[in-house]
N, C-alpha and C positions, 0 to 999 in steps of 0.2 A: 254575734253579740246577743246575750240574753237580756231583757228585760227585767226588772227588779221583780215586778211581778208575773212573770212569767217562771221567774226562779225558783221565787215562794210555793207558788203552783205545784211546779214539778217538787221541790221538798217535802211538801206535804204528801202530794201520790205517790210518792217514793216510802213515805214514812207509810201508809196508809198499806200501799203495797205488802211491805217488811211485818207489818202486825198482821197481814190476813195468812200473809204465808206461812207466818207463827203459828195462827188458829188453825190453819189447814193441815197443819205437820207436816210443810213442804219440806223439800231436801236444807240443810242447814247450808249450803252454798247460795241458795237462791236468797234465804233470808240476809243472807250476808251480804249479797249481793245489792242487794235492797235498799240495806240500812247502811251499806260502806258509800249509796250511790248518796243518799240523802247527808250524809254527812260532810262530803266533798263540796255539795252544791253550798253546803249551811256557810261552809266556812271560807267558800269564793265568794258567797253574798256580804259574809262583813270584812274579809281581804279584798277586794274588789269592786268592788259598789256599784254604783252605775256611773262612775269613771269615765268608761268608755263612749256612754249617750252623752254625756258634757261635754266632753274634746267632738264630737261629732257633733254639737249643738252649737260648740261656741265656732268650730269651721264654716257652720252653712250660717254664722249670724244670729244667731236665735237667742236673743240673749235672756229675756225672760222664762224661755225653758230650760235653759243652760240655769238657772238661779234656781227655779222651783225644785232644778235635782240639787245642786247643792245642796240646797235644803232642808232635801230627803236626808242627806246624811246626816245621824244623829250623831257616831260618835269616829269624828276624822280621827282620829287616834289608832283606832282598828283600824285602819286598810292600810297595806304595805310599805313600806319606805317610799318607793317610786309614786304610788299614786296619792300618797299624802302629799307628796312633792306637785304630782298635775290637781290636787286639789287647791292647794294655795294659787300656782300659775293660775285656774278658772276663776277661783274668787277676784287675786288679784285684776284681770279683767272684767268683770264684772263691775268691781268694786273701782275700774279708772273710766267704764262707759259711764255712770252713776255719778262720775265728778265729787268720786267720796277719794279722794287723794292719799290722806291719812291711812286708808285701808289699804288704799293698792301699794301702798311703800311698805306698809308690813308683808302684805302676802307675799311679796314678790321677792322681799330680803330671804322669805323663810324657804321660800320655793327653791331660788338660787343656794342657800343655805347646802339644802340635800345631795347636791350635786347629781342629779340622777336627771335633769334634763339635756336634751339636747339643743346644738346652737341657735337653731331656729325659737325654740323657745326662751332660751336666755337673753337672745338679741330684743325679742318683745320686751320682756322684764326690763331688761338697762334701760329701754325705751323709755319703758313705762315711768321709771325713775328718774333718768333726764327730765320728762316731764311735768313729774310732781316739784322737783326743785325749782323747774322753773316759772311754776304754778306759786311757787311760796315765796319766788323771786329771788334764788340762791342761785346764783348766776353761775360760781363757782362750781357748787356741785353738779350741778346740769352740766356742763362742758368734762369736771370728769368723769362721768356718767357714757358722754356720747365719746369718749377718749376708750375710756372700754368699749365700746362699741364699736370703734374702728379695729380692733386685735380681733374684733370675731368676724368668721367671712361668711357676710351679710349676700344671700342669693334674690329675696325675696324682693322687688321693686317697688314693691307699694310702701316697705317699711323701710326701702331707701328713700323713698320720696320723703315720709316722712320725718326722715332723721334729717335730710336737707333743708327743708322747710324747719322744724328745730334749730338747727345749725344758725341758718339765716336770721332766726329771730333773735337767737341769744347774740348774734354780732351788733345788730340796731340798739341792745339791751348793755352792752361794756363797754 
């Protein structure tokens, strides 16, 4: 995993590279070589973001670093189906540690949306959305919410515990 700026770095020595070898009247493979490397990195840098330090941000907890790179990204639109997909899933996290509700029901519609996650992450999402319903006191929706939940096979024990502890709530609540 490269670094956002570490990326940038090497595009630029790459680009810097590519004009010197112009000036020198190196062999036209090396220049090519140069300017075909900087141009692959350019365009993993807005296909790909720093994607990868967010899901490895939002795993060890870190949630205010896991947001500052959201952040970074200017324009989510550029990066590929899939990680537009793990961008919505981090916000939407993000956006349900933050007890901003409203956001985490959308990221996590748009996230599921894509279809490009997998169970483990979809299971968070239905979570997350059991949740917000029954954060708005939609009793209803929350129960179907955690009904999908049960069609997915849940490995994870911490977010069985939680769906239990949900479960439980919403029985004292109908």
């Amino acid at each position: 995993m490269i670094s956002s700026k570490l990326r940038l770095l090497l595009i630029l020595l790459f680009l810097i590279c590519g004009l010197v070898s112009v000036i020198a009247q190196l062999d036209h493979y090396i220049t090519f070589a140069f300017f075909t490397t900087a141009i692959i990195l350019l365009l993993g840098h807005f296909r790909h973001g720093p994607m990868l330090g967010v899901l490895l941000n939002l795993r060890k907890g870190n949630i205010p670093q896991t947001e500052s790179m959201l952040n970074s990204i200017k324009r989510p639109e550029w990066l590929s189906s899939r990680y537009q997909a793990y961008y919505h899933f981090a916000l939407s996290l993000v956006a349900s540690h933050k007890q901003d509700f409203e956001s985490a029901k959308v990221h996590s519609l748009k996230a599921l949306e894509s279809g490009f996650l997998q169970n483990k992450e979809k299971s968070i999402l239905y979570y997350n959305l059991a949740r917000v319903a029954y954060e708005k006191k939609d009793w209803d929706t929350a129960k179907n919410q955690l009904n999908t939940l049960e069609e997915l096979k849940i490995e994870d024990l911490h977010l069985k515990k939680r769906i239990q502890e949900l479960e439980e709530a919403l029985k004292h609540k109908a």
